[in-house]
C-alpha angles and dihedrals in degrees: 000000000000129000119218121226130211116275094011136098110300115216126195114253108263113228116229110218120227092183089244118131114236117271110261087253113042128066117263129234114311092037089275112140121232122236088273098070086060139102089016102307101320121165111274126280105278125184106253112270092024111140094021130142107223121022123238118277113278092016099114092258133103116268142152104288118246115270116242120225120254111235109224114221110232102186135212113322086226100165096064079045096061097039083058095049094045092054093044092055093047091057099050085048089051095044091041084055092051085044093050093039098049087054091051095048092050096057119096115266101238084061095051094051078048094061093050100112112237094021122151118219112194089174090084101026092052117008093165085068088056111036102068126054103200128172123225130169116224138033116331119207097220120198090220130056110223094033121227105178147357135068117009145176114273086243120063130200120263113260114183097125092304117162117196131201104201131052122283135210108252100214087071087037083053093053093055082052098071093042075073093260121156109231111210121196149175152187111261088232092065115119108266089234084054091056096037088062089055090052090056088058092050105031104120105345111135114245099009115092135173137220145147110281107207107216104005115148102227134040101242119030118170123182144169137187096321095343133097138171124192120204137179097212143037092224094066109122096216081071086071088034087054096043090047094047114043105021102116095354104070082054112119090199103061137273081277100056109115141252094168111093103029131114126321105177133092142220132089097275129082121243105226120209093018096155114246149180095292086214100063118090 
């Protein structure tokens, strides 16, 4: 080490190493302070991590494993399911329907009276009754009663939807018959919502008409040309089969043979001589 002396050449004091790094807090050799003297006294400058006690993950040092996420069970999304199900099975009914119906309709008439349950099908039982129209003046004795086919009076009653209040002579009723009219009756003790529902089915639908039956057996008799059904209630759904089914077809004149112009009054007795169409049998 050298000592400086006064006048001369001042040298800076040399520092003997000792091969010792500086103390954290003091300055190291040539007066610059370590990381420790800044940022007002922090803690000196440490690689991140350093002192701790794990090292990072992946790092090569031992550490907490890395936690693996929960899956979270949802389910079934079982109401979009069943809506899908429900529709499906709605269309095939539908389209089974349309199937079912469009057989049906494609069947001959005579097959599908065949199929209401409870018909009557004099055509076949007493095909004597069916096969003549004569005409005849007067009173008729008919086997049936109501009557659904034989001798009639040359004017039938008209037949366009009309609903009558009041009893009608069958031999007019008979003629419409074979126009291929449905005759619906009742007996006049049936409840007046009863017949009004029957109404509803006849009210202005051409050959079909409505009107009181004395003596019938049961409440609800409708009958054509050699066919009758006999219900105990308006809300039976073969009224509307019957209707459907035989209206115009069971006619042994034709789909143009009238039921305009035809007879309007009540009451059991014909009426002889009333002047008709010339071209209806």
């Amino acid at each position: 080490m050298s000592i400086s002396t006064p006048g001369g050449n001042q040298s800076r004091p040399s520092v003997v190493s000792t091969g010792k790094k500086p103390a954290a807090d003091r300055p190291a050799a040539g007066g610059k302070p370590t990381a420790s003297g800044k940022a007002g006294g922090k803690s000196g400058a440490t690689k991140p991590g350093a002192g701790k006690s794990g090292a990072r993950p992946g790092g090569g040092g031992k550490g907490r494993k890395p936690i693996t996420p929960v899956k979270v069970s949802q389910g079934r999304a079982w109401g979009p399911i069943a809506l899908f199900v429900a529709v499906g099975v709605l269309a095939v009914s539908i389209i089974g329907y349309g199937a079912w119906a469009s057989f049906q309709g494609s069947k001959p008439w005579e097959e599908r009276a065949e199929a209401i349950e409870g018909i009557v099908n004099f055509r076949k039982t007493d095909p004597e009754l069916v096969k003549g129209a004569n005409h005849q003046e007067g009173p008729v004795q008919y086997a049936q009663a109501p009557p659904v086919a034989g001798p009639h009076n040359s004017s039938w009653q008209n037949c366009m939807g009309d609903v009558y209040d009041a009893p009608i002579a069958s031999e007019h009723a008979v003629h419409s018959l074979e126009h291929g009219a449905v005759w619906v009756t009742y007996r006049p003790d049936l409840p007046a919502d009863q017949v009004e529902k029957l109404a509803e089915r006849v009210r202005g639908n051409e050959k079909t008409f409505l009107s009181p039956f004395q003596g019938q057996d049961r409440p609800i008799s409708l009958q054509t040309w050699g066919y009758q059904l006999k219900v105990d209630n308006a809300d039976d759904s073969r009224i509307d089969d019957f209707i459907k089914t035989l209206r115009v077809n069971a006619s042994i004149e034709g789909p143009n043979a009238l039921c305009s112009g035809g007879i309007t009054a009540t009451g059991n007795a014909p009426r002889d001589g009333a002047q008709m169409p010339q071209t209806q049998g």
